[in-house]
C-alpha positions in Angstrom: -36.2 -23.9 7.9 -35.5 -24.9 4.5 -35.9 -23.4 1.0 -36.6 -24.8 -2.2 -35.1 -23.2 -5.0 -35.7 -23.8 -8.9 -34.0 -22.7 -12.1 -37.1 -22.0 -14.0 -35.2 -23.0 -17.2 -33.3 -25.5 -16.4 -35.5 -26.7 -14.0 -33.0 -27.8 -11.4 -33.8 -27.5 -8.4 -32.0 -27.5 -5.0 -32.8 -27.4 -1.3 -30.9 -25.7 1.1 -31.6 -23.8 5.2 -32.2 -20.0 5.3 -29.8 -17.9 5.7 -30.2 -16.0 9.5 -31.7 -13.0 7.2 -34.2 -14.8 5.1 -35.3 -16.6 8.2 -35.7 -13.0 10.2 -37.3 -12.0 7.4 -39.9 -14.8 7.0 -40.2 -14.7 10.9 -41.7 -10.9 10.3 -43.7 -11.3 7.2 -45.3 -14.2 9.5 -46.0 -12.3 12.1 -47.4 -9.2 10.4 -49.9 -11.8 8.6 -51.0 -12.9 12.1 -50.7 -9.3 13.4 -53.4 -8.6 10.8 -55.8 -11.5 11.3 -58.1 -9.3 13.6 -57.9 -6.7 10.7 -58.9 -9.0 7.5 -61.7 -11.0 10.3 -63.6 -7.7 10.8 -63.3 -6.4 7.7 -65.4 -9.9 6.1 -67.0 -9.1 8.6 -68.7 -5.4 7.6 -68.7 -6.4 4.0 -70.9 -9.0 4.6 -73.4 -7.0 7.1 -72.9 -4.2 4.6 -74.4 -6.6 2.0 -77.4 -7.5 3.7 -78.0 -3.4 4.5 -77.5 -2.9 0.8 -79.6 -5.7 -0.5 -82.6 -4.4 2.3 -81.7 -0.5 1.4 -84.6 -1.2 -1.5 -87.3 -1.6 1.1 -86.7 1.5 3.1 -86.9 3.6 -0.1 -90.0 1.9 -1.1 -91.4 2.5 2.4 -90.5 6.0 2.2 -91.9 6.7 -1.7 -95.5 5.2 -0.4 -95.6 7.0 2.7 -95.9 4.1 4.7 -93.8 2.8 7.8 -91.5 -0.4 8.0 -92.5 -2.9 10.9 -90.4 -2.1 13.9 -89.2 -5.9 13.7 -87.6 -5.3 10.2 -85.9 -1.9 12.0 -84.3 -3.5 14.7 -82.8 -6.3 12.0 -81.3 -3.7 10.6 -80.1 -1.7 13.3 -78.7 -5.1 14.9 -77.1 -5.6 11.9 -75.1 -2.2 12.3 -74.6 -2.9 15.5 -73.0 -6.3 15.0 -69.7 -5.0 15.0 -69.5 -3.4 18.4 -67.5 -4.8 21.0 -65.1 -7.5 19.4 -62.0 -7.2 20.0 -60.7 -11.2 19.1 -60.9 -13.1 15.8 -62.6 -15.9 17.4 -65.5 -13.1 18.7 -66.0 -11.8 14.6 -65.7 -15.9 13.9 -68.9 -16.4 16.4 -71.0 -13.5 15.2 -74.3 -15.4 13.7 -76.4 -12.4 11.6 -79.8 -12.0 12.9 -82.9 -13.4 11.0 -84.4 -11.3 8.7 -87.9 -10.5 9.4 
């Protein structure tokens, strides 16, 4: 692999091949990155779900200050939005996940 290098005052520049260590350690940083891929997939993941839990959150309080009971359709949104999560175990499973429909 090759490296370009510049002389940010002079602005010359050259291009030469890693060394055996910068290409060992370019070969690890890119695998750690894909190591993590799962990691950074879920994790968009549950913020976003944990958005549209926060952005409901108003209705259950509302529910609860007038005494009155949410729709069991607009309960199981929400508990299939919890639930979202469970089971994926690839980056192309958290890639597939649609969120459920709001009632």
């Amino acid at each position: 692999m090759k490296t370009h290098i510049v002389n940010a005052i002079t602005g010359e520049s050259i291009v030469r091949d890693l060394t055996t260590d910068e290409q060992t350690i370019y070969d690890t940083q890119i695998a750690d990155w894909e190591a993590g891929a799962f990691d950074r997939a879920i994790l968009k993941l549950r913020k976003d779900r944990n958005k549209l839990l926060l952005d409901s959150d108003w209705e259950v309080t509302m529910a609860k200050e007038k005494g009155t009971t949410l729709s069991a359709s607009f309960k199981n949104w929400r508990q299939e939005l919890r639930d979202i999560t469970e089971g994926l175990t690839t980056v192309e499973e958290v890639e597939a996940v649609e969120f459920p429909s709001k009632p």
